[in-house]
C-alpha positions in Angstrom: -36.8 214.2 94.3 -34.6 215.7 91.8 -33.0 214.4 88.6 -31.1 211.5 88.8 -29.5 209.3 86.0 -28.2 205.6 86.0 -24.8 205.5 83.9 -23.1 201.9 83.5 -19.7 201.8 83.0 -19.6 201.0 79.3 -21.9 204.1 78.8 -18.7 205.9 80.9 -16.0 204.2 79.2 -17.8 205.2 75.8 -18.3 208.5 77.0 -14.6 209.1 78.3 -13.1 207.7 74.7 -15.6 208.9 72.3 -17.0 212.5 73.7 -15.4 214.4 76.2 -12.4 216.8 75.2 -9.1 216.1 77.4 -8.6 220.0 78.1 -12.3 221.2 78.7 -13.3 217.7 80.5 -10.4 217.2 82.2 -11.7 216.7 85.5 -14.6 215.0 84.7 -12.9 212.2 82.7 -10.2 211.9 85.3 -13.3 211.4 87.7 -15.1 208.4 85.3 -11.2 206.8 84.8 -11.1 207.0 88.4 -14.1 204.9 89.1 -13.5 202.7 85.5 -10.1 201.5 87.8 -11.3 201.3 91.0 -13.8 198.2 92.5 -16.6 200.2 93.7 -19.6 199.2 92.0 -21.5 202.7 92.5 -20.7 205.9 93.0 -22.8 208.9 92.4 -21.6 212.3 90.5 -23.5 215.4 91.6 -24.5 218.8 89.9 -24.5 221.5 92.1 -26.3 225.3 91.9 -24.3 227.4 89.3 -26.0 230.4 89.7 -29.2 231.8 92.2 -32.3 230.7 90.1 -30.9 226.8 89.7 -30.6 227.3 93.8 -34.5 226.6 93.6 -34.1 223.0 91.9 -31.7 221.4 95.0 -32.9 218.1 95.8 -35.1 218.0 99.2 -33.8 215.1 101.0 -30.7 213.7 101.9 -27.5 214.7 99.7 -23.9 216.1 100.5 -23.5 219.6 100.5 -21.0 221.1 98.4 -18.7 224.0 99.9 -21.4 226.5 99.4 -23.8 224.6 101.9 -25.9 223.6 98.4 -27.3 220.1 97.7 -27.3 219.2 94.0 -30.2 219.8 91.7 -28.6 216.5 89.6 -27.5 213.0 91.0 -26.0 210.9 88.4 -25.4 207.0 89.5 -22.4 205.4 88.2 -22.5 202.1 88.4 -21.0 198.3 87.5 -23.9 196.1 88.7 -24.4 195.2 84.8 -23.6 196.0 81.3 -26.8 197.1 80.0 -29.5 199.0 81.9 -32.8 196.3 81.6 -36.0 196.8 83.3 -35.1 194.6 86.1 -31.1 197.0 86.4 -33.5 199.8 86.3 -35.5 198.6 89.2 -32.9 197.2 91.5 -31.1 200.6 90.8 -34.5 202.8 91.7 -34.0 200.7 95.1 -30.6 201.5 95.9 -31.2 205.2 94.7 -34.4 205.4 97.2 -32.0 203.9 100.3 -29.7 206.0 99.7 -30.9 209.1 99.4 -34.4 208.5 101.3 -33.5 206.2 104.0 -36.3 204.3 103.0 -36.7 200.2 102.1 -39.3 199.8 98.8 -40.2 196.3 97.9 -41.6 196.7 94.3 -40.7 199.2 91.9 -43.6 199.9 89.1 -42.5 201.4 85.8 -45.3 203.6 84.7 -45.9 204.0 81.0 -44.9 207.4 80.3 -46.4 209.4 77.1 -43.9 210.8 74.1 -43.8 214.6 73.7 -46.0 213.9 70.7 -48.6 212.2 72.4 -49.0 214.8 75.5 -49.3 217.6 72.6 -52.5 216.0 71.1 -54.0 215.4 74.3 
């Protein structure tokens, strides 16, 4: 499936004021003050192949093609359903995510209990 991430717009806003530099990130932070102004309440921010070995991590299923014919090996969603990413935000975004990208309706999302680096050492 990839690697996607769920950004809320506060995370953004804080990200565009606090981290990015206005020369290197130029682009980038015009691109998060772009969607801060605007009323869409999602849009998603790909990472495309920079070289011939990422070429092996593009996502399998449905995603735009940059002008290289690649898909992105990293889907960020940017979104202003809420201000704080809950369990039930994670879920309803996991939804939209799966619609969008594999055409597919899921009626229950289940959030499985994932081990710490720690814990997967010891075992």
């Amino acid at each position: 499936m990839g690697y996607f991430e769920i950004t809320t717009h506060i995370g953004l806003a804080y990200l565009y004021n606090n981290e990015l530099n206005g020369q290197e990130d130029y682009d980038y932070k015009k691109k998060i003050e772009e969607f801060l102004n605007d009323d869409s309440p999602i849009i998603y921010n790909y990472i495309y192949p920079r070289d011939d070995e990422d070429l092996l991590y593009q996502v399998d299923h449905f995603a735009p093609l940059n002008r290289n014919n690649h898909k992105p090996i990293y889907i960020d969603m940017w979104n202003k359903l809420s201000d704080e990413l809950d369990i039930n935000e994670i879920k309803k975004c996991v939804k939209i995510l799966v619609k969008e990208f594999l055409h597919e309706n899921i009626p229950n999302v289940e959030l499985l209990d994932i081990p710490t680096y720690d814990e997967t050492k010891n075992a």
